[in-house]
C-alpha positions as CSV (number, residue, x, y, z in Angstrom):
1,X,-59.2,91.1,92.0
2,X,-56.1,93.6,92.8
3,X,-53.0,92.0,94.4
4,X,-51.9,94.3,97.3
5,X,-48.2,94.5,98.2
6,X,-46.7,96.6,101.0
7,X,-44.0,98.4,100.1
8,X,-41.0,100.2,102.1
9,X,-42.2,103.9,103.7
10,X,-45.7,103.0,104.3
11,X,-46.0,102.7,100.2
12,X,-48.6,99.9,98.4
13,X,-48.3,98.5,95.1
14,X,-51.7,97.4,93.3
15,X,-52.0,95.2,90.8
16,X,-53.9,93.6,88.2
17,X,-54.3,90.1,87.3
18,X,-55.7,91.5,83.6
19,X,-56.2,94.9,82.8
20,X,-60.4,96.2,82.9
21,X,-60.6,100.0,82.7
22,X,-63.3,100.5,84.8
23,X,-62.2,98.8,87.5
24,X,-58.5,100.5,86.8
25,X,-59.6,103.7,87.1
26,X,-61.7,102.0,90.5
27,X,-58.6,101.4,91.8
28,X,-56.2,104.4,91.4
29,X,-59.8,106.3,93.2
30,X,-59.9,103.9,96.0
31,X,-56.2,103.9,96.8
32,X,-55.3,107.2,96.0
33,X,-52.5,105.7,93.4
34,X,-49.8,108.6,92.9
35,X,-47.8,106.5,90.1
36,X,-48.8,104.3,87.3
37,X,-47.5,102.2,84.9
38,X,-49.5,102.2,81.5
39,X,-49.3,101.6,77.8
40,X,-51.1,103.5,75.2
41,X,-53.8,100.6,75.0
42,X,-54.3,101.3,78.8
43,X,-54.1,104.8,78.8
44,X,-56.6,104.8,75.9
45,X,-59.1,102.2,77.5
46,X,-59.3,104.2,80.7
47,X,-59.8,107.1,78.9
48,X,-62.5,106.1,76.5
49,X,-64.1,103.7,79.8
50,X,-67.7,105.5,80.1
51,X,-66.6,105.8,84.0
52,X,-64.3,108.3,83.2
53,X,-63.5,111.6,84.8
54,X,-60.6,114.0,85.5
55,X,-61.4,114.0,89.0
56,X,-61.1,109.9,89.3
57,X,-56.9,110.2,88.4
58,X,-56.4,113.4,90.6
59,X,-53.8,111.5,92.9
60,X,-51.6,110.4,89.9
61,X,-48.3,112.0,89.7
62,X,-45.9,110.2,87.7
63,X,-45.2,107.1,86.5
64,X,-43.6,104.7,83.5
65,X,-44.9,104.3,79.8
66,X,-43.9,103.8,76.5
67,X,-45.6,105.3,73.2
68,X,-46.0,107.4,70.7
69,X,-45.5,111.2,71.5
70,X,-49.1,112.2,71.6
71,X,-49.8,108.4,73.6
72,X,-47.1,110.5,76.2
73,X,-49.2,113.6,76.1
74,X,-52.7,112.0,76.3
75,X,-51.2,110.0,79.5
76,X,-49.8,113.3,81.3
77,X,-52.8,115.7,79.8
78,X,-55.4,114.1,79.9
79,X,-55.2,110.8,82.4
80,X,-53.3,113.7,85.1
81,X,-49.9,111.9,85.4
82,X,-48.7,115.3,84.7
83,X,-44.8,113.8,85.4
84,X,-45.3,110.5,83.7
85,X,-42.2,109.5,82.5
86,X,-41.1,107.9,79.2
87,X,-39.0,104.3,78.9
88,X,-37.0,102.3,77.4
89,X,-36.1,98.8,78.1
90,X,-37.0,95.0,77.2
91,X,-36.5,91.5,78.9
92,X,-33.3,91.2,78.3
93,X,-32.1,94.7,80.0
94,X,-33.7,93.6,83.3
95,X,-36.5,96.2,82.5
96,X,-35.7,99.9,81.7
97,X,-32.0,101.2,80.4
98,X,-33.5,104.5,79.6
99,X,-36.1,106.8,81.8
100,X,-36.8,110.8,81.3
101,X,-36.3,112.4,84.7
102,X,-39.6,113.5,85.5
103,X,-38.9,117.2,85.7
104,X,-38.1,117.6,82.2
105,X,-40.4,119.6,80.3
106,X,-43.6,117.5,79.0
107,X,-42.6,118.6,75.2
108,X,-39.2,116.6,75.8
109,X,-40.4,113.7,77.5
110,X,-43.3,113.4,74.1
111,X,-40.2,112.8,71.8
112,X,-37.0,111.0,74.1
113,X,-36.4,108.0,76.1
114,X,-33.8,110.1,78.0
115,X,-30.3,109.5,79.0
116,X,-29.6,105.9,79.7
117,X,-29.3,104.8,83.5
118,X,-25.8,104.3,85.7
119,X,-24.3,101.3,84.4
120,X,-26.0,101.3,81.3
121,X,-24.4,102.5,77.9
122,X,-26.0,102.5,74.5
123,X,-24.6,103.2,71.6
124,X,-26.4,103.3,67.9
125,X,-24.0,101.5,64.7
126,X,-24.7,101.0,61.0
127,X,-26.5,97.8,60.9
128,X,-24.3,96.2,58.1
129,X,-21.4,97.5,59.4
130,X,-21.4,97.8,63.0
131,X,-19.7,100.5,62.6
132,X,-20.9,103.6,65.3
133,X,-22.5,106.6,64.3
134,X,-22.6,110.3,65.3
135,X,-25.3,111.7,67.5
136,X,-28.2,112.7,65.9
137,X,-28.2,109.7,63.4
138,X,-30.4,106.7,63.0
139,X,-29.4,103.3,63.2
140,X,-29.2,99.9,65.1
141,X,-29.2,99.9,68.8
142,X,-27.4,98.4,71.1
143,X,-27.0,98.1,74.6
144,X,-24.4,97.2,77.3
145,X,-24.3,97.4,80.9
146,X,-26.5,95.3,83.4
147,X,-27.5,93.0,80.0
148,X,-28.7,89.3,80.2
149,X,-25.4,87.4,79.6
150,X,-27.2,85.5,77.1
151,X,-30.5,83.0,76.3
152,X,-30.7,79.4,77.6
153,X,-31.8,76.5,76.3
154,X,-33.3,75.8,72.7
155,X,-33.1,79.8,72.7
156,X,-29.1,79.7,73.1
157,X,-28.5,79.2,69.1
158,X,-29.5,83.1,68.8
159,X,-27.0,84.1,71.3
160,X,-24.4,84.6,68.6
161,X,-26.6,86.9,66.2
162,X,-28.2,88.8,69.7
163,X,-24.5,89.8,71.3
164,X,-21.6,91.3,69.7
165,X,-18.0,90.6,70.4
166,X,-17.6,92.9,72.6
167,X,-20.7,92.5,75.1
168,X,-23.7,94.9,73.6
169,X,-27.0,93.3,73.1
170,X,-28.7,93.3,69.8
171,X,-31.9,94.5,70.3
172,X,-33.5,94.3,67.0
173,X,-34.6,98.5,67.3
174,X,-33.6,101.7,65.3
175,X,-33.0,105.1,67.0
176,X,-30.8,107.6,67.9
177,X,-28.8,109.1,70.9
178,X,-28.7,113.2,70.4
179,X,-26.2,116.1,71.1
180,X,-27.8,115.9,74.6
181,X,-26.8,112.1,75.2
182,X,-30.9,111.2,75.1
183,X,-32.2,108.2,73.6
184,X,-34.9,108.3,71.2
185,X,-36.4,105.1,70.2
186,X,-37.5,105.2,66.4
187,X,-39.5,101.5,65.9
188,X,-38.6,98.2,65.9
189,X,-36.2,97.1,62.6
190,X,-39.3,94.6,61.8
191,X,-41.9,96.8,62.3
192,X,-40.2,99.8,59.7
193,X,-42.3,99.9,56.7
194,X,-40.0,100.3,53.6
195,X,-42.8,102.4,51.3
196,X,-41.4,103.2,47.8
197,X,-38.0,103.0,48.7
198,X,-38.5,105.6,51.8
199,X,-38.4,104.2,55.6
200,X,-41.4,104.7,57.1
201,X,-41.6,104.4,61.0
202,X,-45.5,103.6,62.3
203,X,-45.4,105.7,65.3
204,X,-44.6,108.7,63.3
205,X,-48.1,108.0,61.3
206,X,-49.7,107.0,64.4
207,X,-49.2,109.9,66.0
208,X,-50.5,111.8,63.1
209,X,-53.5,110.1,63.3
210,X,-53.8,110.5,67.5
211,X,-53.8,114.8,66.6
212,X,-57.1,113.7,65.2
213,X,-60.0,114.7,67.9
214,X,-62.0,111.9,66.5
215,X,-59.5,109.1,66.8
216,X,-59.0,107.5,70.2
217,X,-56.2,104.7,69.0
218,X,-54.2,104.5,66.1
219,X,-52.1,101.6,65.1
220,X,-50.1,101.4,62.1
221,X,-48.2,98.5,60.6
222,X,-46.5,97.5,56.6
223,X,-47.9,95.0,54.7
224,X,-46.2,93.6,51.3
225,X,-47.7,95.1,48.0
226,X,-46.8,94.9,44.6
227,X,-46.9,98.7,43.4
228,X,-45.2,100.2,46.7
229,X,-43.0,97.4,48.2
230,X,-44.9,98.2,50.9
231,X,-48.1,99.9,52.2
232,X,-49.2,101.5,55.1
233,X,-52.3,100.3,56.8
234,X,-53.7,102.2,59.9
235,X,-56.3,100.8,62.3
236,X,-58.0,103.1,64.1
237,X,-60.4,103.0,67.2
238,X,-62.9,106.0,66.3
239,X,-63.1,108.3,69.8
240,X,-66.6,108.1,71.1
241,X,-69.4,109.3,69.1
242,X,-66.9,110.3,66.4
243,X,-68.1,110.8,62.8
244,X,-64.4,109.9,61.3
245,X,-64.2,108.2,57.6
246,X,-61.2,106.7,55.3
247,X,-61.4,110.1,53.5
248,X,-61.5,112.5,55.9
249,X,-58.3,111.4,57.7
250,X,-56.2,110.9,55.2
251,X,-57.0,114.6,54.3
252,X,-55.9,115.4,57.7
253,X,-52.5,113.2,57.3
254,X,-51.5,115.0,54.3
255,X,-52.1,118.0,55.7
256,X,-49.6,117.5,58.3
257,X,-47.4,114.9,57.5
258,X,-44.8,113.8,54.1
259,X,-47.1,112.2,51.5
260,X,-45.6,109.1,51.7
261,X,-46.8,108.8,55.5
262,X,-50.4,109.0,54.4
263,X,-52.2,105.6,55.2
264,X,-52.9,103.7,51.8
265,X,-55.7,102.1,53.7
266,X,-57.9,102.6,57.0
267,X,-59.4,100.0,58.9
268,X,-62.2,101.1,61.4
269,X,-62.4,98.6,64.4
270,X,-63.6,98.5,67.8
271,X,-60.9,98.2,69.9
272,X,-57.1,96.5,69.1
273,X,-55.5,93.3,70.0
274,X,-53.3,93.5,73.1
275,X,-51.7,91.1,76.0
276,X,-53.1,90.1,78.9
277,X,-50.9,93.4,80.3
278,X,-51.8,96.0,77.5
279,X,-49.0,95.3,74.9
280,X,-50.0,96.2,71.4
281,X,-50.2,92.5,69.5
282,X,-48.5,94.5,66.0
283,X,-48.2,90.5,64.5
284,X,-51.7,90.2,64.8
285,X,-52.2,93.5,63.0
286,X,-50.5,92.5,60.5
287,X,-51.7,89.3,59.7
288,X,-55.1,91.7,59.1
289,X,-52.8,94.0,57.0
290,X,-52.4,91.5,54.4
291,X,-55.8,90.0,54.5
292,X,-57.1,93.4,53.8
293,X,-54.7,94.4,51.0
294,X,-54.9,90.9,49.7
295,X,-58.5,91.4,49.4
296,X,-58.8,94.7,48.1
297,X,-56.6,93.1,44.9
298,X,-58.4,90.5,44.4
299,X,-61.6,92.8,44.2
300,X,-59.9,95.2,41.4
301,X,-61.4,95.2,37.9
């Protein structure tokens, strides 16, 4: 059932109590939605939902999302939030600390978070060192501004490795800030896949494998392996009616990405983990990861 809220200026928020496409795409009809917040796994649900029609999203606008740069594309292209705009943010930030203005050009908005928010500084420091670097380099990120001023309870003994001396918040992801002051978030320092000695970050692959008309979802995570360090395994949600194979798109990733980005192994599957409110379960993913690769040794002549 949707959870109505009046708003200021006549406005409505509708809500979810857990995400079904059909009726998602029900609702933004019925109510005329002109905003939305989604997540790739959203975005691609509603999208794939048999129910599914241009004409259903016509009233959207804008909203909030995260993801890859074709995940921003698909939501402003193809959903019809044609001024959707791309985030950045976690708990402990109260939310967002980086939005794109919704003006800027769509092929901006696919690759930055945008400038950080009043009150809100970030700055991006070698992770040994701590030492800040230049625009335009990649590193640790770290945040200051309206910041939690720390964890509570049992969770207060990570308060000394989550702030720095001086106030920032450790927030455990790599990116960059540019010549134009815009943030642009790279991956989470877990979730980077250290291939052959070269960093590898998943939503560079994944978006790779979204240019693919037959691929509806792509996630991509690094699992431990004895030749590379690391590999690259991809699971991918085939777009409906698709004829995609193993082969086939890791011919297309080499013919448009680095080598070393090209999936060492593809896992078809019919739809991938998330949260009760869309969010992408990468743990879970890679738990499968190394089940598959584990497997795929142990099968070796």
């Amino acid at each position: 059932m949707p959870l109505p809220a009046t708003l200021s200026h006549g406005a409505a928020l509708v809500l979810q109590e857990r995400f079904d496409a059909a009726e998602w795409l029900n609702l933004i009809e019925r109510h005329r939605c002109t905003a939305v917040y989604t997540l790739p796994s959203i975005t691609g649900g509603a999208i794939r939902d048999p129910s599914f029609r241009p004409g259903r999203t016509k009233s959207l606008r804008t909203g909030l999302m995260i993801g890859s740069p074709e995940e921003v594309r698909l939501a402003a292209a193809t959903l019809g939030a044609t001024q959707i705009c791309n985030v950045y943010g976690s708990t402990e930030v109260y939310g967002n600390c980086c939005v794109t203005p919704h003006d800027m050009p769509l092929e901006r908005r696919m690759v930055t978070q945008g400038p950080p928010l009043p009150g809100m500084t970030i700055r991006i420091v070698e992770a040994a060192s701590g030492k800040p670097l230049p625009p335009g380099e990649f590193g640790a990120v770290e945040v200051h501004g309206f910041v939690t001023p720390g964890y509570c309870g049992s969770s207060a003994e990570h308060n000394a490795d989550a702030f720095t001396a001086d106030g920032y918040f450790r927030t455990g992801d790599i990116g960059l800030v540019d010549e134009y002051g815009e943030f642009h978030f790279v991956a989470r320092d877990s979730d980077i896949i250290k291939r052959a000695g070269i960093n590898v970050s998943p939503a560079d692959v994944e978006t790779v494998l979204l240019y693919h008309p037959g691929v509806a979802q792509a996630a991509v995570v690094g699992t431990p392996d004895h030749d590379r360090g690391e590999a690259i395994v991809a699971f991918v949600v085939p777009a409906a009616n698709a004829a995609v194979n193993e082969t086939g798109l890791c011919a297309h990733c080499r013919a448009l990405a680095s080598s070393y980005k090209v999936p060492d192994h593809i896992e078809f599957c019919l739809s991938l983990p998330t949260t009760e409110t869309g969010k992408l379960q990468r743990r879970q993913l890679k738990e499968r990861a190394a089940e598959l690769i584990s497997r795929a040794v142990r099968t070796q002549p």
